[in-house]
C-alpha positions in Angstrom: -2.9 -23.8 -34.8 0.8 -23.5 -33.7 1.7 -19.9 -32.5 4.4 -18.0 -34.8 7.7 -19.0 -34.6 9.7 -18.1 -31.8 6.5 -16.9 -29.9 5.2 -19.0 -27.0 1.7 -20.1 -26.3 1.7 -18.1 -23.6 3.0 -15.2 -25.2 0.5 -15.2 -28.3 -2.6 -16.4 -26.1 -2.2 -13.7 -23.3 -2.1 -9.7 -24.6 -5.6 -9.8 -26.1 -7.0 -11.0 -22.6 -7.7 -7.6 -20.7 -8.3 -6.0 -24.4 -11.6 -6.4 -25.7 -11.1 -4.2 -28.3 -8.7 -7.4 -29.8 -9.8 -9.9 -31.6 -9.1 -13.7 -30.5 -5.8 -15.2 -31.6 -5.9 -17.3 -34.1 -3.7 -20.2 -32.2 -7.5 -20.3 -30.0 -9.6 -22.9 -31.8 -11.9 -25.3 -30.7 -12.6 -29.4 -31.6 -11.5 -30.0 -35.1 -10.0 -26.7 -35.7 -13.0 -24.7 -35.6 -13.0 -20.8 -34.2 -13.7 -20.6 -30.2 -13.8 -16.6 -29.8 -16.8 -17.4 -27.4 -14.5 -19.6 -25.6 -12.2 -17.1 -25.6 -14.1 -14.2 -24.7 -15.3 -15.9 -21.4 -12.2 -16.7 -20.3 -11.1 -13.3 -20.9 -14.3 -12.2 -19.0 -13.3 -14.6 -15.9 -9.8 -13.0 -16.0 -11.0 -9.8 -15.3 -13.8 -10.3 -13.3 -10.7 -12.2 -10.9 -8.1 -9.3 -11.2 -11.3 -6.8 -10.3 -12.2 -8.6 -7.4 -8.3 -8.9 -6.6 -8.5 -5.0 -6.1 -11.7 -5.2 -4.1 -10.0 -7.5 -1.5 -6.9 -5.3 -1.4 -8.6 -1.9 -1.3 -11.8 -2.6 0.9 -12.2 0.7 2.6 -12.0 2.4 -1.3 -14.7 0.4 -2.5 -16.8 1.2 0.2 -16.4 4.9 -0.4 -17.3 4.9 -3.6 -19.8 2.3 -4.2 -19.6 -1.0 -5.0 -20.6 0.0 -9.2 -17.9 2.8 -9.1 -15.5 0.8 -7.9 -15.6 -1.8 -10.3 -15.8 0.3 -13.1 -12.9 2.1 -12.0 -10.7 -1.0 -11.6 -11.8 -2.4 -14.7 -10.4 0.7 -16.8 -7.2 -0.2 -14.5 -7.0 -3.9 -15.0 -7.1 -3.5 -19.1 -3.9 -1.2 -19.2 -1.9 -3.2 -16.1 -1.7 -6.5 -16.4 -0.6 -9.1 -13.8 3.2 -9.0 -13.1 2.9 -11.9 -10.5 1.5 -15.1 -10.0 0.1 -13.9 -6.5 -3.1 -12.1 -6.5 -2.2 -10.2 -3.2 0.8 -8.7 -5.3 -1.4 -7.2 -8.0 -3.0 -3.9 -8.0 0.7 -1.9 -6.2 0.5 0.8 -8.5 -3.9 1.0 -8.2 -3.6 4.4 -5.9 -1.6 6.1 -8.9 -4.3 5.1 -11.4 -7.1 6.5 -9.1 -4.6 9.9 -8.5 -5.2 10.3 -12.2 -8.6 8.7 -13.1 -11.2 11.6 -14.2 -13.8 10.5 -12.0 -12.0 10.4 -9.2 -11.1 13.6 -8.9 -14.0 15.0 -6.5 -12.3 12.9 -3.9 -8.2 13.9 -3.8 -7.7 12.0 -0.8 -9.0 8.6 -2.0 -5.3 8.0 -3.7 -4.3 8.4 -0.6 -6.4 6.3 1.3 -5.9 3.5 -1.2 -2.1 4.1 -0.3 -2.7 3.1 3.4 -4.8 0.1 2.4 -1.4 -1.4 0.0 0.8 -0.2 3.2 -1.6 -2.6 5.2 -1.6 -5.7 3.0 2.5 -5.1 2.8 2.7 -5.0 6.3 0.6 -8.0 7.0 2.7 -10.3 4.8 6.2 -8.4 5.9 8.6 -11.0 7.6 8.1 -11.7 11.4 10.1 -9.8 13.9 10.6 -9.2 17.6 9.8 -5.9 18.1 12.5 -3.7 20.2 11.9 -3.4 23.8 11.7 -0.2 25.6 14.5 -1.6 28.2 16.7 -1.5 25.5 16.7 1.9 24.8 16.5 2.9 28.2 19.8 0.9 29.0 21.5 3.7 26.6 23.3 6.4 28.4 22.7 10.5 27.2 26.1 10.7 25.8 25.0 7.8 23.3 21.1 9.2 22.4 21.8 11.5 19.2 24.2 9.2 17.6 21.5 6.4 18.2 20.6 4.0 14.7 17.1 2.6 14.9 16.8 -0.6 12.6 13.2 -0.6 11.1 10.5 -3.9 11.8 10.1 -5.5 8.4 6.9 -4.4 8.8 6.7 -0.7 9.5 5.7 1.8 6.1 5.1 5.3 7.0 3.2 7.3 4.9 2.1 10.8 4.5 -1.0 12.6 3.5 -2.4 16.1 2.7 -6.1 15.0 3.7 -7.0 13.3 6.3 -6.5 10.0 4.9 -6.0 8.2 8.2 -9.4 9.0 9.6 -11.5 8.4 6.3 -9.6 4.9 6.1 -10.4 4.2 9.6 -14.0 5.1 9.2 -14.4 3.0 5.9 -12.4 -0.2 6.5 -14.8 -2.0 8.8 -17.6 -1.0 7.3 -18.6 1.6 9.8 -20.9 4.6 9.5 -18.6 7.7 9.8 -19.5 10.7 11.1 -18.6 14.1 9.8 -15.3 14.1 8.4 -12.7 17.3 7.7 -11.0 15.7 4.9 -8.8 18.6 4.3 -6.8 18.2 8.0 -3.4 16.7 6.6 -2.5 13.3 8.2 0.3 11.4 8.8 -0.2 7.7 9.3 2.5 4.9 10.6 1.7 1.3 9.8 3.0 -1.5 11.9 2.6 -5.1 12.9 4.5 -6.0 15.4 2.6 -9.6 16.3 -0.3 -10.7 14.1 -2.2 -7.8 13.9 -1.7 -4.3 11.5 -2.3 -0.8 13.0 -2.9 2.4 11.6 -1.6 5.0 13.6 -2.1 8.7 13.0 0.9 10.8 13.6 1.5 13.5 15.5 2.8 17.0 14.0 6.5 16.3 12.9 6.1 12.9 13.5 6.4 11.4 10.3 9.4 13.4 9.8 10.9 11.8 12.5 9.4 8.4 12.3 10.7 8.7 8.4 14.6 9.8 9.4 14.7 6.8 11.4 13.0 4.2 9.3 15.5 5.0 6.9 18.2 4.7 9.5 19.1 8.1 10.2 21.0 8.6 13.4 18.4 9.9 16.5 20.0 13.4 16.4 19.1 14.2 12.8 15.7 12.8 12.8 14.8 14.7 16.4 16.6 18.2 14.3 14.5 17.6 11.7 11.1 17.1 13.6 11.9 19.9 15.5 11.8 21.9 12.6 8.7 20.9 10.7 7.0 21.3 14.3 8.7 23.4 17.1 6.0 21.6 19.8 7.4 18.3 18.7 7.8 15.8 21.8 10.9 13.8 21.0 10.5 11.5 24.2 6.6 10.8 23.4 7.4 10.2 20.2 9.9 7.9 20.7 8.2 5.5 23.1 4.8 5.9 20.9 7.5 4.1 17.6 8.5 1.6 20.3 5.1 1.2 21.4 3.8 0.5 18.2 6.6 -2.2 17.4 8.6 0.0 14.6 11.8 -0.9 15.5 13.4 -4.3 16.1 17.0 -3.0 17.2 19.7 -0.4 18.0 23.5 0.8 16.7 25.3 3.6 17.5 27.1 5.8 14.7 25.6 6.8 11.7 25.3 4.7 8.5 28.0 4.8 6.0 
């Protein structure tokens, strides 16, 4: 059977996929125009069963928090009410840490949102474009009278993201499949992601360090983004801080002046 006119094949064979609640369209038939809604219905099963384990690869540490059962279930509910809006797998699944914020059975563990968020921030910065990182000589060729008016140009690669729990550690515990200890999950973490070769690291922050790491990341001039550090933490170390960012490959170049 022909879809309606004006609708493509595509566009009459996909919504009922993640919705089992929908019956199979009627452009679906099998040899000599006979109904195929077991057809169907396995293919909509394989669909999924892929976009769940999509989220599983993307958000290891999360499913080994909450089980392996939990998990599923939980991206299941998300899969049927966000479909696919690219052909790449890896891409699917972005807006997974809001949908566990909000799901009701989540809600005994706050911070899992959060971890989620640093798992995305991982996969983003492993696929982020290559760049050569900024080398401490660089900065240290810059005379005083230059420093506050200093414009750090972000690594395609560096996210920084902040927490009220302490996201970092649980993530670090969880993602290799460790046995963690004791954890405090109510100690508010920072984290900074980076990758400035092959590799992706997790950094936890200091106090006022993602305020500062955040002012220059979005290219803030040094001088505001020190200020403003100082202020969320008055023991904040601006030249340990600064050589931890180069350190950790956050930066790939300078300017001077502020942005316009």
């Amino acid at each position: 059977m022909l879809p309606e006119p004006g609708l493509s094949f595509a566009a009459a064979f996909a919504p009922a996929l993640l919705d089992p609640a929908r019956g199979t369209p009627a452009i679906v038939t099998g040899p000599n125009g006979k109904a195929a809604a077991k057809r169907y219905d396995v293919y909509r099963n394989n669909v999924t069963v892929s976009l769940i384990d999509a989220l599983a690869a993307v958000y290891p540490a999360v499913q080994r928090i909450t089980g392996v059962e939990f998990f599923r279930a939980m991206a299941r509910f998300h899969v049927r009410g966000n479909p696919p809006t690219s052909p790449l797998l890896f891409e699917y699944g972005r807006d997974f840490p809001q949908f566990i914020e909000a799901y009701e059975h989540a809600q005994e563990m706050p911070w899992l949102a959060d971890v989620a968020r640093i798992e995305r921030a991982w996969l983003d910065c492993y696929h982020a474009r290559d760049a050569a990182p900024l080398s401490a000589d660089r900065l240290s060729a810059v005379t005083p009278d230059r420093l506050a008016d200093l414009v750090f140009v972000a690594h395609p690669a560096t996210r920084c993201l902040r927490s009220q729990y302490a996201a970092v550690t649980i993530f670090a515990a969880h993602r290799d499949g460790a046995s963690p200890t004791h954890i405090d999950a109510s100690t508010p973490e920072d984290a900074l992601i980076t990758r400035p070769d092959f590799d992706v690291a997790v950094r936890r922050l200091p106090p006022g360090g993602a305020v500062f790491a955040a002012h220059l990341i979005s290219g803030r001039p040094l001088g505001e983004a020190a200020a403003a550090a100082l202020d969320a933490a008055p023991e904040f170390d601006i030249a340990a801080n600064i050589a931890g960012l180069i350190e950790a490959g956050a930066f790939i170049s300078l300017a001077c002046g502020a942005p316009s």
